[in-house]
N, C-alpha and C positions, 0 to 999 in steps of 0.2 A: 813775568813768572813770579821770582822773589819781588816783595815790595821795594828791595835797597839797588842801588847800581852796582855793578858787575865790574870788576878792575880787568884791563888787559891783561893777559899773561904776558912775560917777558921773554919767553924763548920756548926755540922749537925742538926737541931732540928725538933719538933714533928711538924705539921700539924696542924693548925686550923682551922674546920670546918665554914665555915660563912652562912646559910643561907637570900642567896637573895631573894627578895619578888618577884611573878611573875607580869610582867608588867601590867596593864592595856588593855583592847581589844582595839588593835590598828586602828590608821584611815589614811586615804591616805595624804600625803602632800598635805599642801593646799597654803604658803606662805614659797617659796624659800631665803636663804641663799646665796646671791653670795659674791664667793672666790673671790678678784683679786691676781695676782700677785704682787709684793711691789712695783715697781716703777710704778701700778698704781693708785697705791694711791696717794695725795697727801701728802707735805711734812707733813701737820698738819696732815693728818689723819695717816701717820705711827708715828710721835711724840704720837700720842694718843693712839695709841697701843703699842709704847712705854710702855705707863704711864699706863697703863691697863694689863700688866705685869708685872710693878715695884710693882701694887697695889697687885696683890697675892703675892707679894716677904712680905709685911708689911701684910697682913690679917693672923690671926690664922688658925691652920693645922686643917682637920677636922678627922686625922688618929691618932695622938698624943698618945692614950692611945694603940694602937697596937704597934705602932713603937716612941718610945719616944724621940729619936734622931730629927724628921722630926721637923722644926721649924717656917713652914708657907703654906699657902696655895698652894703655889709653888710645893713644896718639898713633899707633897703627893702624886703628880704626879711621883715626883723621887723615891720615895719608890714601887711605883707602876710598872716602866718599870723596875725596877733593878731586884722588885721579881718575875717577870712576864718572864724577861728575863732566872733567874735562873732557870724556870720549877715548882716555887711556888704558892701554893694558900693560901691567906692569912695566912702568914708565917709571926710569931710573932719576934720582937728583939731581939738578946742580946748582947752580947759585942762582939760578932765574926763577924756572916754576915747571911746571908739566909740560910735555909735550901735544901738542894737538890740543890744547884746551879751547883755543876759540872753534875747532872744528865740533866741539858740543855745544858753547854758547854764543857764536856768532851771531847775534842777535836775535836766531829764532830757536837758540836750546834744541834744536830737532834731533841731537846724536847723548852720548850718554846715557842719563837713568835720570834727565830731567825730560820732561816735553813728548818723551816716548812712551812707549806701549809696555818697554820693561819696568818703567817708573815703581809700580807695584810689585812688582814680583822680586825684582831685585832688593827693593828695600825690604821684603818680609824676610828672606834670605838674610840679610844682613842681622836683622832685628835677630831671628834665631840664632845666629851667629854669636854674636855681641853674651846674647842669656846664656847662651854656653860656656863662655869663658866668664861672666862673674859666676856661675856653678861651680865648673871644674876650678878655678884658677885663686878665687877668691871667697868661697864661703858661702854664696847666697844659696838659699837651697827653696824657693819658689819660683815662682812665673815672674816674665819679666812685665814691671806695670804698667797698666798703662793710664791715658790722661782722657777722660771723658768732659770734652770743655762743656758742653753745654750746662753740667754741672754749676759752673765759674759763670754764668749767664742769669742779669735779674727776674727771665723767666720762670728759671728752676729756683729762685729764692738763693742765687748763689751772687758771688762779686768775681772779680777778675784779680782786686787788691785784697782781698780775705782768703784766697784758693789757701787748702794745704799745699798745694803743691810749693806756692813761695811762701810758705814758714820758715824763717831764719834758723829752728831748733830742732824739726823735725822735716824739713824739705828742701828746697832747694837753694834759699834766699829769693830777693826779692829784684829789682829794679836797680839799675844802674845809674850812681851819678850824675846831675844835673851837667851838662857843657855847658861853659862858662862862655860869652859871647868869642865870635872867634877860633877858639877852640878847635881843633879836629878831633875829628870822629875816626879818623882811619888805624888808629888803634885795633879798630873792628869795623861794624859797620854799625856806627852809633850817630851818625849827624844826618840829620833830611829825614826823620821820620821819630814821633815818638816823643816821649818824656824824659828819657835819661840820656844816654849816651856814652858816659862815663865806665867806668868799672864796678863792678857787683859789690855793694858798701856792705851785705851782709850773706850768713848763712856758709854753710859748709865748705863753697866754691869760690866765694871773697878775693883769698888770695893765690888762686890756681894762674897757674902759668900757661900761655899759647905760644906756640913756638913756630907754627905752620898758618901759612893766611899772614895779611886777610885776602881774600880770594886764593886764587890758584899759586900764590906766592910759596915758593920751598927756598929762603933764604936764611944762611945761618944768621944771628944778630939781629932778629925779630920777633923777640920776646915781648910778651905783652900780655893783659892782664885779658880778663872774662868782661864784656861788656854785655850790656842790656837797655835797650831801649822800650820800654811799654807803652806802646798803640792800644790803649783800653777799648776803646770803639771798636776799632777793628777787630781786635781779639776776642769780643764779648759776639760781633755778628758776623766773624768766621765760624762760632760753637754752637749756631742760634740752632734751635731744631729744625727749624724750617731749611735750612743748607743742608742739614743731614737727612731729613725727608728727599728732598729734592735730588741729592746723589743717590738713594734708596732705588727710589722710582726711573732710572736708570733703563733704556731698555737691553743694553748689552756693555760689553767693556770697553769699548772705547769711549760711550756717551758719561760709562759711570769716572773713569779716567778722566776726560775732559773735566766732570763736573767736580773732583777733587783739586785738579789742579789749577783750572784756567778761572782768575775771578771775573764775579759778574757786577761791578759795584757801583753804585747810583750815590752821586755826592751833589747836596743839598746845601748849600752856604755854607761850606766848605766842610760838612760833614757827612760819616754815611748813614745814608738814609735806609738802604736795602742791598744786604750784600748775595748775589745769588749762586753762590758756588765760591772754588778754590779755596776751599780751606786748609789745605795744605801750604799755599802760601800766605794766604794772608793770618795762619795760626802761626809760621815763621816772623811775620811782621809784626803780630802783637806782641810776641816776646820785644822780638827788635834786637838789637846789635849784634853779636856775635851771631843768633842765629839765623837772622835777615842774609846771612852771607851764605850765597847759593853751593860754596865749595863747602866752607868749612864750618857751618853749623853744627855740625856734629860736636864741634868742640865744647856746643854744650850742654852738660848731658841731660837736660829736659829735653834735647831733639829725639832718643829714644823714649820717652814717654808720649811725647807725639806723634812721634811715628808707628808706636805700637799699638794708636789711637784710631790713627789712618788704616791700621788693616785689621782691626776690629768693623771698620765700617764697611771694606771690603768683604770681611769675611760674612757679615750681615745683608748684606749685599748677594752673596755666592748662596748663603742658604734660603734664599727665597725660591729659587727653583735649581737645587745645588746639582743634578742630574746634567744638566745642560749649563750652568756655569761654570762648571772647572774645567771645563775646554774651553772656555768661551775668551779668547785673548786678544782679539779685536782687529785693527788694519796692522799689517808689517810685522805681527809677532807669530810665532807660531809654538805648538806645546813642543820644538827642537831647539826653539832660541838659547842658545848659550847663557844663562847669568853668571858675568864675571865676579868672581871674589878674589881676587888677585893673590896675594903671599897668604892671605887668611883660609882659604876653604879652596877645596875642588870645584873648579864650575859645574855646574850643574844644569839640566833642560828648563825650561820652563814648567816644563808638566812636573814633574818633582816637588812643585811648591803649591799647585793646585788644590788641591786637599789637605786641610794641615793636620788631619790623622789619619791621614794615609792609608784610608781603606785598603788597596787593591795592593800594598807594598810594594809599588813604586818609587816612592816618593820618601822622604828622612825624617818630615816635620813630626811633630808629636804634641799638639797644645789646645787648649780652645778656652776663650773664654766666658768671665763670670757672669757676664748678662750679653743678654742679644739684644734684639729690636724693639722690644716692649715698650720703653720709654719713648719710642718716637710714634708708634701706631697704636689706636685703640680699638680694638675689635667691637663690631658692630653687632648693636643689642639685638637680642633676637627673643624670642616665647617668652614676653615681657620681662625677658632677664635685663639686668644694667648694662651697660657697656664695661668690656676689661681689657684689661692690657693683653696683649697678643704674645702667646710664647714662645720665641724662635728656639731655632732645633740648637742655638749653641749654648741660647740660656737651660732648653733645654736638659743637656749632658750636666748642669752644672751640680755638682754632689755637695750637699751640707755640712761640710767639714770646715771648722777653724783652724785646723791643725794641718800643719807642712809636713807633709812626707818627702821620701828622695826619689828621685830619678836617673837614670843612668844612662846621663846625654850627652857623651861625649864631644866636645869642642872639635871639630872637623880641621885639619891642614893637610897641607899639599902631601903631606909627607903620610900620613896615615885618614883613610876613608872615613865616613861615619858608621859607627857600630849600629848593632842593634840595641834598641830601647829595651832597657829593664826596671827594676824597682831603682828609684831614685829617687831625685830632687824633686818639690813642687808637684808629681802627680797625684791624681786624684782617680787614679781606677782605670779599670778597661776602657778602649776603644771601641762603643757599642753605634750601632747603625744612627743616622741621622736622616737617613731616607725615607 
């Protein structure tokens, strides 16, 4: 799955019950959330999301008394995808790690939110999740961004070492420390793959601290810095278009899930020659360290720009015949499946995340983003017109505004439902048909 190795967990424990409050009777999207990708933002406004993720790095945790380790608002998020990863639910600390975690990654990941059929759903959940509390908690008052690699790719005229995204001034920093021969890597997961290995020598997150990992480890007294390892190859033909064509062309959701997750890669004298899918891990690998690590990648936080990348292509994916993909959930899932969000959010069905403006008010989400499909397909010429870019129904919706309005997207917990969507943060207008 992840390009790095997997650590054992070190112990088993009992199961803690949590009950969630059931939501509130839900209502239709009324004021959308738009995502852009990061370089369309301006520079001030990724510095500001910048600083609207340094802010929950400095806010108190809201998990602390389940998990006593976790030491910021941040880091409940990392408690979150680790146990979630493991196949836990609300699975209490101790000095070892989660409980059940090998019953998710025992070598073939088939349980949790890797290897499964929740893979996506859960993570768009979380994604929504995550943008609600830097809104409500921290300041940010847009969509959360997201990372369009094939950008980063020498086909689109872009680099992998040029991206804004690792601008030491305006983005995330860049590459991680050379390891020195000998050296370990288990700081993170920084050795066996990559260029760096070491700690993030620049940028906003340099000197951030990890307190959870690596792997499913929850031990006090393992503090450790941000690693990165850069797999340029990899990373440049996990974004190539041609992988994202190919998940496109998908005939339902299990083949489009496979074609996310599972790589297809052909190595040539020791390098790839043609990578045919998973880019979802192998876009984990090209970062490399910290978020090569299948538990606790989250810790760093370019994994929400790529994750909010990965259900951009879902959602591009969903409006090609969006009628019959938003039920469409593939072997073992169904639109009842529970998605766990443990201390952070009420579970919610599957179906609830199906539509992410919530026609039929079922459903909580409220977002769409700034471009759709266009860049990967060119509509074919016809009455001796030229050929043009294809306009999908998400680029569609997208309104002509550089200006950030608000939203009123309240951050969801156990404790209080999600409201109704009003004027707020980041929307751009009504919730108009896409059918």
């Amino acid at each position: 799955m992840y390009l790095q190795p997997i650590l054992t967990v070190l112990a088993t424990l009992p199961v803690l019950s949590l009950a969630n409050t059931s939501p509130a009777s839900p209502v239709p999207c009324k004021e959308i959330r738009l995502r852009k990708e990061w370089r369309s933002l301006t520079v001030d406004q990724r510095k500001k999301y910048i600083k609207s993720v340094q802010c929950m790095l400095t806010k108190a945790p809201k998990s602390k008394a389940h998990f006593p380790i976790v030491t910021n608002r941040y880091e409940d998020f990392v408690a979150l995808h680790a146990n979630a990863s493991a196949g836990g639910r609300d699975l209490r600390q101790s000095t070892g790690g989660f409980a059940g975690a090998l019953g998710g990654f025992g070598g073939s990941m088939n349980t949790g939110i890797h290897g499964t059929g929740t893979f996506l759903p859960w993570h768009r959940y979380v994604v929504w999740q995550y943008e609600s509390v830097l809104q409500d908690e921290c300041g940010w008052d847009m969509g959360q961004p997201y990372w369009d690699w094939y950008l980063d790719t020498p086909a689109a005229g872009g680099s992998w070492l040029k991206s804004p995204l690792f601008d030491p001034e305006s983005g995330f920093g860049g590459n991680g420390a050379k390891l020195k021969a000998g050296e370990s890597g288990l700081k993170g997961f920084g050795a066996g793959f990559g260029t760096g290995g070491g700690c993030v020598v620049d940028g906003p997150f340099k000197d951030m601290k990890l307190h959870i990992g690596p792997g499913a480890v929850m031990k006090m007294g393992s503090e450790r810095c941000l690693t990165r390892s850069f797999n340029i190859e990899a990373g440049e033909a996990a974004g190539s278009k041609e992988v994202v064509k190919d998940a496109l062309a998908s005939k339902d959701f299990q083949t489009l899930r496979m074609a996310v997750e599972m790589p297809n890669i052909t190595f040539t004298g020791g390098k790839i020659e043609r990578h045919g899918g998973g880019f979802h891990n192998v876009g984990h690998g090209g970062v490399g360290g910290e978020m090569g690590d299948p538990f606790t990648s989250i810790n760093d936080p370019i994994f929400f720009l790529h994750h909010t990348g990965i259900d951009r292509v879902w959602q591009m994916w969903q409006d090609q015949d969006l009628q019959k993909r938003i039920s469409d959930t593939g072997t073992g899932l169904t639109l009842k499946t529970p998605i766990w969000m443990g201390l952070e959010a009420p579970d919610r069905p599957v179906g609830d995340v199906m539509d992410i403006i919530n026609r039929d008010g079922k459903g909580f989400l409220c977002y769409k983003y700034e471009t759709g499909s266009e860049e990967y397909f060119d509509k074919p010429a016809a009455s001796g017109k030229p050929a043009g870019p294809v306009t999908s129904t998400t680029s569609a919706m997208s309104t002509s505004s550089t200006t950030s309005t608000t939203i009123q997207a309240k951050s969801m917990t156990t404790a209080r439902p999600p409201k109704a969507m009003g004027k707020g943060k980041g929307a751009v207008g009504p919730a108009t048909s896409r059918n």
